[in-house]
N, CA, C and O atoms as a GROMACS GRO file, in nm:
protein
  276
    1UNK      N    1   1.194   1.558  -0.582
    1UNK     CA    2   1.212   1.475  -0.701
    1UNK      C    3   1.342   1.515  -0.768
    1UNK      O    4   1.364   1.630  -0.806
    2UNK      N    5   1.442   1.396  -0.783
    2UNK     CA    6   1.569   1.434  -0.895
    2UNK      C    7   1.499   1.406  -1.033
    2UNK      O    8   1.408   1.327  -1.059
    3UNK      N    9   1.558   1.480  -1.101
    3UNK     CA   10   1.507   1.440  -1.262
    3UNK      C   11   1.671   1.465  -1.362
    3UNK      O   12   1.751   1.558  -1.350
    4UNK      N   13   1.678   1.348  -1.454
    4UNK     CA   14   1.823   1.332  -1.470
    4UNK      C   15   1.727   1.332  -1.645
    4UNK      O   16   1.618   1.289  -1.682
    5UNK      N   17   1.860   1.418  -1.724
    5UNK     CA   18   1.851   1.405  -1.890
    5UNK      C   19   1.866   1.225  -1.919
    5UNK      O   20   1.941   1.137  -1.874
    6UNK      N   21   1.753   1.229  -2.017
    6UNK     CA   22   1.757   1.126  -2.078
    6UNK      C   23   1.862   1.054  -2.194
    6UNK      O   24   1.805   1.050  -2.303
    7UNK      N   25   1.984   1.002  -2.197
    7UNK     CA   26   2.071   1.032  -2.289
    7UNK      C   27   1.992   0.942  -2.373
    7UNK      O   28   1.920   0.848  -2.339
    8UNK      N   29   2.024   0.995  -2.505
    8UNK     CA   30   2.041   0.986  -2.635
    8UNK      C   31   1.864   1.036  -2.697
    8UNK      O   32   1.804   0.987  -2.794
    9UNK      N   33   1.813   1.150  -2.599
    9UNK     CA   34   1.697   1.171  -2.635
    9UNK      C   35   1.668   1.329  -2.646
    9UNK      O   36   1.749   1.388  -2.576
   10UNK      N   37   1.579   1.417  -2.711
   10UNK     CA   38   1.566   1.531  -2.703
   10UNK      C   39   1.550   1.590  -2.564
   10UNK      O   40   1.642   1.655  -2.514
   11UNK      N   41   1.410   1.565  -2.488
   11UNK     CA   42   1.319   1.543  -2.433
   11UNK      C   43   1.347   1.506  -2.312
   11UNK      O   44   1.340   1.574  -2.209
   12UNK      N   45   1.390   1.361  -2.329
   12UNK     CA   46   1.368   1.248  -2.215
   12UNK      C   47   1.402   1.278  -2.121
   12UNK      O   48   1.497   1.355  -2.129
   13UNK      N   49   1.354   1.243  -1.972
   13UNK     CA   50   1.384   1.251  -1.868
   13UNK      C   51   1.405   1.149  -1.780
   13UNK      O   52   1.321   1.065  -1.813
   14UNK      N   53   1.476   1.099  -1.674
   14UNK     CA   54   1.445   1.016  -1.563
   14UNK      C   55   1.418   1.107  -1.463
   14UNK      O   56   1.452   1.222  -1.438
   15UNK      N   57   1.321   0.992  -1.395
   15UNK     CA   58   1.234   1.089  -1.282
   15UNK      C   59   1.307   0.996  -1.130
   15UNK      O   60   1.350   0.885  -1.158
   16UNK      N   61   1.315   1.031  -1.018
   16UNK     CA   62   1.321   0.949  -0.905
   16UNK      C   63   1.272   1.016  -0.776
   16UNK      O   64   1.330   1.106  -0.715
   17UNK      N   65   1.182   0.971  -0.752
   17UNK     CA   66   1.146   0.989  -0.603
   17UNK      C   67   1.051   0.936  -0.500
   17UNK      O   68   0.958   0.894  -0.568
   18UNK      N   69   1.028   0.920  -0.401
   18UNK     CA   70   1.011   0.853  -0.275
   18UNK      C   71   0.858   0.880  -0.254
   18UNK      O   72   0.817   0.993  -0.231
   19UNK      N   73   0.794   0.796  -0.261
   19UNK     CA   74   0.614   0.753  -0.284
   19UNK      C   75   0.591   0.683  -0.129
   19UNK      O   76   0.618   0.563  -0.122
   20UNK      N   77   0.528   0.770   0.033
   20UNK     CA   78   0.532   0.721   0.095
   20UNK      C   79   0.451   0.562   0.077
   20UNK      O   80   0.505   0.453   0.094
   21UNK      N   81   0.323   0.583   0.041
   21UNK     CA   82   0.169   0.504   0.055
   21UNK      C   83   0.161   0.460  -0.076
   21UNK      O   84   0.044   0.467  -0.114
   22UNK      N   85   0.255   0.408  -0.184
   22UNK     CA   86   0.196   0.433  -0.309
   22UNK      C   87   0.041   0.333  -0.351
   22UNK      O   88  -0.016   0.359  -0.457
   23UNK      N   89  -0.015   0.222  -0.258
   23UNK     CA   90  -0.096   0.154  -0.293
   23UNK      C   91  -0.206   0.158  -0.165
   23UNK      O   92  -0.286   0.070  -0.131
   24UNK      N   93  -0.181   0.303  -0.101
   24UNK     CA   94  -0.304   0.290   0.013
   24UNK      C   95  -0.240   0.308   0.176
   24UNK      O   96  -0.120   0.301   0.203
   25UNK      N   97  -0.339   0.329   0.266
   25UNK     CA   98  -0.242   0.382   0.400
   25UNK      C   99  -0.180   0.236   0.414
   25UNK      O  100  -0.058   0.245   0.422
   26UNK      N  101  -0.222   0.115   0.420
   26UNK     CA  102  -0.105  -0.019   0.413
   26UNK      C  103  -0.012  -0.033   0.404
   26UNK      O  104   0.058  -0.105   0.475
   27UNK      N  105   0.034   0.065   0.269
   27UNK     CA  106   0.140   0.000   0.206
   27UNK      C  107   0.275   0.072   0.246
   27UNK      O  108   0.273   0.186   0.293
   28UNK      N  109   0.405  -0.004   0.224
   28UNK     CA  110   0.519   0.036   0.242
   28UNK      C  111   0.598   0.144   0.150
   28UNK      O  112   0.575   0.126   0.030
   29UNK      N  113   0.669   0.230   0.172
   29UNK     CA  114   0.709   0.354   0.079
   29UNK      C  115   0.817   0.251   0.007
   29UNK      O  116   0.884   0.156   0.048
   30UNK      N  117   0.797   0.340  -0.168
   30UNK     CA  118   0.879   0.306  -0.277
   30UNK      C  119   0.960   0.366  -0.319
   30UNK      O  120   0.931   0.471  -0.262
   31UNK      N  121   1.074   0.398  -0.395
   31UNK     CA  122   1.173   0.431  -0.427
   31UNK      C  123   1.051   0.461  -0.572
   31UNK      O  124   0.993   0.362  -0.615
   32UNK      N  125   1.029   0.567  -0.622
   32UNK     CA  126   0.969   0.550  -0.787
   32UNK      C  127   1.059   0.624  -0.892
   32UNK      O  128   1.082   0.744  -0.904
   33UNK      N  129   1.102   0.516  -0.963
   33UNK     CA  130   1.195   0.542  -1.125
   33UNK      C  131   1.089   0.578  -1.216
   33UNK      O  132   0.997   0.500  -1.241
   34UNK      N  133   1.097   0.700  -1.271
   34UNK     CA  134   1.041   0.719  -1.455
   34UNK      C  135   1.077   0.725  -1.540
   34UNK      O  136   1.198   0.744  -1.529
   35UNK      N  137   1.040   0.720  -1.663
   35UNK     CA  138   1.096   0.765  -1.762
   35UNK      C  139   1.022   0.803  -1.848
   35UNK      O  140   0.947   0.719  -1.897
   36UNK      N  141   1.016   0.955  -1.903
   36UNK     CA  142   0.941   1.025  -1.977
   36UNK      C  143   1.003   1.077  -2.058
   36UNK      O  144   1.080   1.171  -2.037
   37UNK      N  145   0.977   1.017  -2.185
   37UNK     CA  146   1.026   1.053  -2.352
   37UNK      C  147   0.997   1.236  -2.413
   37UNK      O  148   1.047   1.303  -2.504
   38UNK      N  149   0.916   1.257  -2.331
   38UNK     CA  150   0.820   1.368  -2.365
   38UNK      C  151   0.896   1.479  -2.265
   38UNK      O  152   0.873   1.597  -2.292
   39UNK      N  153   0.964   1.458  -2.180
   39UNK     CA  154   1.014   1.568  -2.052
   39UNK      C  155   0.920   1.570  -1.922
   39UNK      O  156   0.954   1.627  -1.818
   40UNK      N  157   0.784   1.494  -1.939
   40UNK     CA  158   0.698   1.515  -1.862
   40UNK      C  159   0.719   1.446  -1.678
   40UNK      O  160   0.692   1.328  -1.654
   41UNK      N  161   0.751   1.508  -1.607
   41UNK     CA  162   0.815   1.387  -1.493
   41UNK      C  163   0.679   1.379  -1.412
   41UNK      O  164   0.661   1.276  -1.348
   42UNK      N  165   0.608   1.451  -1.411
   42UNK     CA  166   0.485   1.450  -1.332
   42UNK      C  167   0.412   1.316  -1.441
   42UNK      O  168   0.331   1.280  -1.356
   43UNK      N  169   0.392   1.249  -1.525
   43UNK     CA  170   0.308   1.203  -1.624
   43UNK      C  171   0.421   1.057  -1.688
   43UNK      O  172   0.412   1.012  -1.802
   44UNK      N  173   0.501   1.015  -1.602
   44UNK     CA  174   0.641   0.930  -1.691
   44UNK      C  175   0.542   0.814  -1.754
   44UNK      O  176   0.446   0.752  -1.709
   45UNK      N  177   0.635   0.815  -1.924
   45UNK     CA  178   0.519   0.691  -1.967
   45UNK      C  179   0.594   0.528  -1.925
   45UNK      O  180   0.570   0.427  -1.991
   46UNK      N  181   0.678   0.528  -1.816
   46UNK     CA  182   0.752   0.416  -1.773
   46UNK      C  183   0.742   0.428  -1.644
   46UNK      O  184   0.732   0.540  -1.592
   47UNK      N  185   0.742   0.303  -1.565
   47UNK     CA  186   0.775   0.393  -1.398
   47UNK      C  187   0.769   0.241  -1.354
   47UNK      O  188   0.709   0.160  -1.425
   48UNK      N  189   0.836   0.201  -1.230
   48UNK     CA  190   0.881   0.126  -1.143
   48UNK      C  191   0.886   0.181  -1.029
   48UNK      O  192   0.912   0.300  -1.011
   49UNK      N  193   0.848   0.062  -0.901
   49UNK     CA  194   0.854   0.106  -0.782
   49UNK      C  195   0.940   0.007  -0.739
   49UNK      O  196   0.934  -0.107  -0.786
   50UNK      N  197   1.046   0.049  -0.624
   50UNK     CA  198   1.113  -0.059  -0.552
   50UNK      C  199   1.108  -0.026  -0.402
   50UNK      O  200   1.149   0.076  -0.347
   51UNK      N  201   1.046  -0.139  -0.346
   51UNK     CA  202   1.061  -0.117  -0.213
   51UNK      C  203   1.146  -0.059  -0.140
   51UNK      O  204   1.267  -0.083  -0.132
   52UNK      N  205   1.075   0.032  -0.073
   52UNK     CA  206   1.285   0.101   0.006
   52UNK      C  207   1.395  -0.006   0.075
   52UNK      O  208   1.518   0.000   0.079
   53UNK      N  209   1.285  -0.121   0.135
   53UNK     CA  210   1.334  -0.237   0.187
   53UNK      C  211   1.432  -0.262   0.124
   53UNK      O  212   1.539  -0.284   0.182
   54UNK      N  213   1.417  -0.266  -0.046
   54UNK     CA  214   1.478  -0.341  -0.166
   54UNK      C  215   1.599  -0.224  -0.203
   54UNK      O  216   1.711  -0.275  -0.210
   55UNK      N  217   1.596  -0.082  -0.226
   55UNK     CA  218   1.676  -0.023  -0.251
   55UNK      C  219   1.820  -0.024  -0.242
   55UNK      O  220   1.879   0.027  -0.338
   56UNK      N  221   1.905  -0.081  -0.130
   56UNK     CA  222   2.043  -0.094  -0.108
   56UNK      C  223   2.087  -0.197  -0.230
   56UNK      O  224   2.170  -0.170  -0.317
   57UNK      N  225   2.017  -0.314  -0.219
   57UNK     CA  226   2.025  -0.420  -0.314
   57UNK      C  227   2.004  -0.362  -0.444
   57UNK      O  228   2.088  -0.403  -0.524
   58UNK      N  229   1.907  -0.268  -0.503
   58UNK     CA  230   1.884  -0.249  -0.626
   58UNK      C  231   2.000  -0.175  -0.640
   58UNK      O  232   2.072  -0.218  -0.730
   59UNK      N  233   2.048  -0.067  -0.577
   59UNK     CA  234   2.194   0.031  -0.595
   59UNK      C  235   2.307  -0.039  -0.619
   59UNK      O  236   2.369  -0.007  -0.721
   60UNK      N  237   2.370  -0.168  -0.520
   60UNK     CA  238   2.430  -0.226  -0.576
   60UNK      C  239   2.501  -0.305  -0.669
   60UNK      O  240   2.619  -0.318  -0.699
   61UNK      N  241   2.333  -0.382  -0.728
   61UNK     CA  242   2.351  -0.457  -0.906
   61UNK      C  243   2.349  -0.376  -0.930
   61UNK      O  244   2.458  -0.360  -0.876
   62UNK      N  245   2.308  -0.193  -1.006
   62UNK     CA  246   2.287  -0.126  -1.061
   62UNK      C  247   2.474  -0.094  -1.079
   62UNK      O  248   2.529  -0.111  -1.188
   63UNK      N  249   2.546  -0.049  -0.962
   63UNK     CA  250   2.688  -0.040  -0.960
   63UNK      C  251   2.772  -0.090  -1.026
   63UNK      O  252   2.849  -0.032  -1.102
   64UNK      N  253   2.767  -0.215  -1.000
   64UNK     CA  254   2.814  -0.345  -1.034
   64UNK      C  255   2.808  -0.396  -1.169
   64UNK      O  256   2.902  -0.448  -1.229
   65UNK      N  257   2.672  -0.375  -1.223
   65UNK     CA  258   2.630  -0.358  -1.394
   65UNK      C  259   2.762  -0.244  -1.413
   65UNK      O  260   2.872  -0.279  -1.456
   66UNK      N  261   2.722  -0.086  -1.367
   66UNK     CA  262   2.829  -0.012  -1.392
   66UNK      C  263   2.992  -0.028  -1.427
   66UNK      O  264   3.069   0.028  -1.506
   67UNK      N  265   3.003  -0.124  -1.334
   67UNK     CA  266   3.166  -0.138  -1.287
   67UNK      C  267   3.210  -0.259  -1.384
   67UNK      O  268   3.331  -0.270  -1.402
   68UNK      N  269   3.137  -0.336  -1.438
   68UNK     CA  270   3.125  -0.408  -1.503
   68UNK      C  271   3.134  -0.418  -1.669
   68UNK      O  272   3.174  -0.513  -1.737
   69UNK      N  273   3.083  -0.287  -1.712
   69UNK     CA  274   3.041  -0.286  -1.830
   69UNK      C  275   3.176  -0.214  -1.906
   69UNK      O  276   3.175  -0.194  -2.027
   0.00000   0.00000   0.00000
C-alpha cells in the first residue's frame, strides 16, 4: 500500500492499492483509492475502485487534468 499526505489537512491521508477479488473469487482486481481524514488507511472514509482494465485510462485524464490546470 502507498499512502500519500493529504494536502491541506492535519491527518489526511490517500491510500492506494491493488484489491485482487474485491467482490468475490469472480471478480476482476481493482486499483483501490482512499481517503482518510482521520490518517486511518486501513478504515478510509472515501474509497473507489477502478478496474485495472480501466487504470491506464484513469492515469491519463488524471495527467492531463494535471497538465492542464
Amino acid at each position: 500500500m502507498t499512502s500519500i499526505p493529504l494536502s491541506s489537512t492535519k491527518k489526511g491521508v490517500i491510500s492506494v492499492t491493488k484489491v485482487e477479488r474485491p467482490y468475490g473469487e469472480d471478480s476482476a482486481p481493482v486499483a483501490s483509492v482512499g481517503i482518510s481524514l482521520s490518517g486511518n488507511t486501513e478504515s478510509p472514509e472515501w474509497k473507489v475502485h477502478i478496474p485495472m482494465d480501466n487504470l491506464a485510462d484513469v492515469i491519463k485524464a488524471l495527467q492531463d487534468l494535471k497538465d492542464n490546470s
